[in-house]
Structure formats: C-alpha cells, structure tokens
C-alpha positions as CSV (number, residue, x, y, z in Angstrom):
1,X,26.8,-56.5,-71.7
2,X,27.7,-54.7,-75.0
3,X,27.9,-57.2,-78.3
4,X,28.8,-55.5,-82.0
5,X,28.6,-57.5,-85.0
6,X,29.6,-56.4,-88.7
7,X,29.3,-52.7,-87.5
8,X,29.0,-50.3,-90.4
9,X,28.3,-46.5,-91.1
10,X,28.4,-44.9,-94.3
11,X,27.3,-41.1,-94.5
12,X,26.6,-39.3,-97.9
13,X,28.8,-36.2,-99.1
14,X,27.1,-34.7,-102.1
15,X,27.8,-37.7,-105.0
16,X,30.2,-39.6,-102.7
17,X,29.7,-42.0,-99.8
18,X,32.2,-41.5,-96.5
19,X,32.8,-45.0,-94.8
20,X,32.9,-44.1,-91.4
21,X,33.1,-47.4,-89.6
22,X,33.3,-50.7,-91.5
23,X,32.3,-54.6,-90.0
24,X,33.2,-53.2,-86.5
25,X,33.2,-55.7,-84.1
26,X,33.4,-55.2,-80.4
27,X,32.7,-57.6,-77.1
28,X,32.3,-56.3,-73.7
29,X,31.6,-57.9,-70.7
30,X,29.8,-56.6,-67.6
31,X,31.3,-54.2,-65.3
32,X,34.9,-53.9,-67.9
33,X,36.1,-50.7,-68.9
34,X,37.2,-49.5,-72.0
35,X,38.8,-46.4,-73.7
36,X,38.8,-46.0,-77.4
37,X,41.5,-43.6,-79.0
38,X,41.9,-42.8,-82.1
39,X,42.5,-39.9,-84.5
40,X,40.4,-36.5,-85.1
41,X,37.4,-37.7,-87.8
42,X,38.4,-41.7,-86.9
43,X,34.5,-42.2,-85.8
44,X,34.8,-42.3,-82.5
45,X,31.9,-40.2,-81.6
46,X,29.9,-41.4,-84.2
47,X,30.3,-44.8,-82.4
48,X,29.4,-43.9,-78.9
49,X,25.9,-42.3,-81.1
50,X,25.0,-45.4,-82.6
51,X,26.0,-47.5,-79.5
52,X,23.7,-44.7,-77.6
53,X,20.9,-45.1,-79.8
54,X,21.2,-41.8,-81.3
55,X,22.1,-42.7,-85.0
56,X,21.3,-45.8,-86.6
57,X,23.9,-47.7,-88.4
58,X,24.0,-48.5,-92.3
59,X,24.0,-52.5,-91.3
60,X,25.3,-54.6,-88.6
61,X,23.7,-55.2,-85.1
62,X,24.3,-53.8,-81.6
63,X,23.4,-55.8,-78.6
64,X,23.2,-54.5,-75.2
65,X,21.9,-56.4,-71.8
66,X,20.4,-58.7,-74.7
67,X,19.0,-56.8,-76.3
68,X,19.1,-55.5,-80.5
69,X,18.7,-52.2,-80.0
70,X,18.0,-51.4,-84.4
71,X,14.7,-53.8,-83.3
72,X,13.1,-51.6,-80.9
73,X,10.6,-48.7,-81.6
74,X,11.9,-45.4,-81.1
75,X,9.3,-45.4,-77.8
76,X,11.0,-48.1,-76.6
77,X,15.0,-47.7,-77.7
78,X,13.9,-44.3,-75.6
79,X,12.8,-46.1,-72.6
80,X,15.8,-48.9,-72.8
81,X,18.1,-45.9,-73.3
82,X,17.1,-44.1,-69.8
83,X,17.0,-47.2,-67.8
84,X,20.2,-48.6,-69.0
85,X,22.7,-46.2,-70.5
86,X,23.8,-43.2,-68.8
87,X,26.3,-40.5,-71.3
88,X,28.3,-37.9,-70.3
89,X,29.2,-35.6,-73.4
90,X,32.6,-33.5,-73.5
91,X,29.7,-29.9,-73.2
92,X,27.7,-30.9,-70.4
93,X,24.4,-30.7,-72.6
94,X,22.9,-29.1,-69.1
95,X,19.2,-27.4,-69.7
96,X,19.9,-23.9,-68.8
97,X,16.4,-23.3,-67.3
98,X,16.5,-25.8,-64.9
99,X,18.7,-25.8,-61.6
100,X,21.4,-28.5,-60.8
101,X,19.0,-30.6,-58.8
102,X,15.9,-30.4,-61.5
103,X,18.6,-31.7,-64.2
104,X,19.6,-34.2,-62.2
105,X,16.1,-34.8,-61.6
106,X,14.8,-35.2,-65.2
107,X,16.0,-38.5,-66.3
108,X,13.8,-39.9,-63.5
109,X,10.5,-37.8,-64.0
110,X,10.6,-38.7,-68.0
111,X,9.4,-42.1,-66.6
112,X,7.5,-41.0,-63.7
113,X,9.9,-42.2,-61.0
114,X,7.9,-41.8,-57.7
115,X,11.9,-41.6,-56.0
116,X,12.8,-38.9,-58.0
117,X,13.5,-36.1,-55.6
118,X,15.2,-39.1,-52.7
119,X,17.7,-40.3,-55.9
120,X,18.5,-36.8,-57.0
121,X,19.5,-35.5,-54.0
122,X,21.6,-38.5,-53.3
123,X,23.3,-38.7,-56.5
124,X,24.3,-34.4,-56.0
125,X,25.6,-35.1,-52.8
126,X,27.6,-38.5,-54.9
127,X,29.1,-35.7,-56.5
128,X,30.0,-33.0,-53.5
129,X,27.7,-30.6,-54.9
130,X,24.6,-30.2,-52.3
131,X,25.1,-26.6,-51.8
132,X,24.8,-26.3,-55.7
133,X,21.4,-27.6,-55.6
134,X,19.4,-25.1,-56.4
135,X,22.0,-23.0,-58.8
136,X,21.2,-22.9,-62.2
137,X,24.1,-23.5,-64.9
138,X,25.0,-20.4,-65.8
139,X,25.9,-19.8,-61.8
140,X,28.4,-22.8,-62.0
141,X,32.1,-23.7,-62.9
142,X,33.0,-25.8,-65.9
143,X,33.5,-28.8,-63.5
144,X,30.6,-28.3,-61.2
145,X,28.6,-28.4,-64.3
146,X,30.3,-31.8,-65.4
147,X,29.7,-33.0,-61.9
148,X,26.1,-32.4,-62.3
149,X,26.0,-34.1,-65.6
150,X,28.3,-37.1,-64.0
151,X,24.9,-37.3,-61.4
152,X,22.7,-37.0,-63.6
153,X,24.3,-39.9,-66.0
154,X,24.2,-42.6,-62.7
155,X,20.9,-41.2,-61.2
156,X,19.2,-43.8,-62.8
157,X,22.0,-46.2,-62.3
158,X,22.7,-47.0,-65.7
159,X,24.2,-50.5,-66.8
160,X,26.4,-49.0,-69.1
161,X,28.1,-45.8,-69.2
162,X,29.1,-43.7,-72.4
163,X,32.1,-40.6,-71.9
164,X,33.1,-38.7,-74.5
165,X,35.7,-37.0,-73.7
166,X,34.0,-36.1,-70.5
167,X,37.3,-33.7,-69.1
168,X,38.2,-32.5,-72.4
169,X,36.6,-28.8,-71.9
170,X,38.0,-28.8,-68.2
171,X,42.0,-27.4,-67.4
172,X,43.9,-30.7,-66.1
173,X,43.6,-30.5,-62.5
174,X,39.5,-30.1,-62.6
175,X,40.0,-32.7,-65.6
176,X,41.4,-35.4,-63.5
177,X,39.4,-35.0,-60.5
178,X,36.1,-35.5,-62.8
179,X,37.7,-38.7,-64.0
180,X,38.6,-39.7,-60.5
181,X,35.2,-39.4,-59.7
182,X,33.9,-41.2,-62.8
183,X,36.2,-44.4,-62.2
184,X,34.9,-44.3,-58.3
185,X,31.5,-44.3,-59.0
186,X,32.0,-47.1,-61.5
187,X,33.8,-49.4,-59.6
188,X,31.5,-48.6,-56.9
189,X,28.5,-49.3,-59.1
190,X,30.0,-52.1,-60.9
191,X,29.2,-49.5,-64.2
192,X,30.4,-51.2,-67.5
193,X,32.4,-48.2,-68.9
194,X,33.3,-47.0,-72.5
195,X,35.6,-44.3,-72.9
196,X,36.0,-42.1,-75.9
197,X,39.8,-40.4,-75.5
198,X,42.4,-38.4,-76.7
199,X,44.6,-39.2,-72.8
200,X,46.8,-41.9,-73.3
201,X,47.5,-41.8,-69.6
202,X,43.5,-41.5,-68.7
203,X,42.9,-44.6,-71.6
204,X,45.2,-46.5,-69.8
205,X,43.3,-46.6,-66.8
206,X,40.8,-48.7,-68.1
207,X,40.4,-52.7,-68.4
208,X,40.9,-52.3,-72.0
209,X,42.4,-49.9,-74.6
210,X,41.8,-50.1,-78.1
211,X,42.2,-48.0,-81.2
212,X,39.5,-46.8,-83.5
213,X,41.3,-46.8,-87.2
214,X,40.2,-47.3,-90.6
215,X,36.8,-47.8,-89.5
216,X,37.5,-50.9,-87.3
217,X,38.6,-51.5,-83.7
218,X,41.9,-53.1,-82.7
219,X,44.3,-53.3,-79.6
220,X,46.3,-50.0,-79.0
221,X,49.9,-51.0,-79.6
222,X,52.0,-48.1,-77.7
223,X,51.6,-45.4,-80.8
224,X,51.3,-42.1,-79.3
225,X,49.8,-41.3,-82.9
226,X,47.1,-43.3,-82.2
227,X,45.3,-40.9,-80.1
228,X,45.8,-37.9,-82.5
C-alpha cells in the first residue's frame, strides 16, 4: 500500500542546510497500522506532509497503491490525494463558513460526486453527529469538530489514512473516544493507518510501532524517551 525508498528532506536555514529525514525507508502493507513516535522537531509531521503530498522531498521516492506520487502533476497528485488518502490534523482544519454537513460534503463536490449529499449524511451519522448537521464550527465542541473532520477524512473512503496527533488538542476522555472511533472505522473499512504520536499507550495499539530518530525510521524499543 505505502512503499518509501531513500527518503530524504533537507530544509534551508539562512547559510546552513537542516537534514530533516535521511534515506528513510518504510514498507506498509494494506489494511496495517502504524504509529510513529518520536521526539518534538524529529520530522514527524514533515513526514506525514510529504507522504500526503503536501511537500515534496529533496530525493527518494514515495509509492502509494502503485503509484510514485513525485511523478504526477500537481492536477493529478490532487485528484490521487482525494480519492485515496484521507488526514486528520491535530486542529481540525474545519472551514468556518460552512456547516458540519457542507465540510463533510466538500471532499466529494471537488470532484463532482453525484452521491455527495447520500455519503455525507452517512458518514455524520458514522460519527453520532446527525443533529450537528447543520451547525457551523464555531457552534461545536473540540471533539464534535474532530468528529466532523474524522467524517470528512473516510467520506471518500480513503485507502490510506494519515493522523497527526488527531486527540492531542482534546482532554483525555474526549481524546480516547476519538481514537476509539478512528480504530473502529478502520478496521471496519479495512483503512491502512499511519499514526503520528506522542501516546505510548495509543501507539501501541497499532500493528506496528516505530520510532522516528535521526532522520530515519526504526522499531520502538520500550524508551519512554522516544516519544518526547
């Protein structure tokens, strides 16, 4: 599902280069989950960009449902991106002027989906918030909002999912009820699953935990300094 070869980023600081990740490599097959941990500035969400399409990297390739991602146009990395990746950030990224069902809605329109309205409303009712509908952001709680975002993420049932620390702005008990419903819906779905994570507890849940350090990935050995 996800192949990275010889993954590299280097970012420019006034007359010095920052190695952010170096010759990364990472394998993962369909329908596994993951958690990455690893300390503040490690890379970690500069990885879930590139794997998003959002940044490209200095060199190495990133292939996903067979495809190279750095070969497509940015038309078309924008169409593969909404019909097989679906990310849920750590700040909801919600459009304020829209209401819980049109936000849901949007991935879908972008591409004209004649089901648009019929998957909406079934993904917000996936996600216990019906009677939100038709309430804009500013009207809803910090995990009604993430809910929302959760929807709108599967609405166009994505191959892959991308979480960045997805309960990280939420107090625990909200926090692990989003997860809950994030692990339910991919099982359900059969979602291949990267998590970005600072939970030991929460990585642990997944298929698969490894540790973002020194720019490369490798298997979390029972460090609780790993994660911080």
């Amino acid at each position: 599902m996800l192949e990275i070869n010889n993954l590299s980023k280097t970012y420019r600081q006034g007359s010095s280069d920052i190695n952010v990740l170096s010759d990364l490599e990472l394998l993962v097959e369909p329908g596994e989950s993951v958690a990455i941990l690893g300390q503040s500035g490690s890379g970690k969400s500069t990885l879930l960009s590139l794997v998003a399409g959002l940044d490209q990297p200095s060199s190495g390739s990133i292939v996903m449902n067979h495809q190279n991602i750095e070969q497509l146009s940015e038309k078309k990395l924008s169409e593969f991106r909404a019909k097989n990746l679906g990310i849920v950030f750590q700040q909801f990224h919600l459009m304020s002027n829209l209401t819980a069902l049109e936000n849901i809605r949007l991935p879908l329109e972008i591409f004209k989906d004649p089901k648009a309205q019929e998957k909406a409303s079934r993904a917000i009712e996936q996600v216990g918030l019906k009677h939100r509908a038709n309430h804009f952001p500013s009207e809803l709680s910090g995990g009604e909002k993430q809910r929302i975002a959760i929807a709108r993420a599967f609405v166009v049932e994505p191959k892959i999912l991308l979480a960045d620390e997805p309960s990280g702005n939420l107090d625990q008990d909200t926090g692990d009820k989003i997860m809950e419903l994030i692990f339910e819906i991919c099982r359900t779905n059969q979602t291949t699953f990267i998590l970005v994570t600072h939970n030991i507890s929460l990585a642990a849940r997944c298929n698969r935990v490894l540790v973002l350090e020194h720019g490369r990935l490798n298997p979390y050995t029972g460090k609780t300094s790993d994660a911080y």
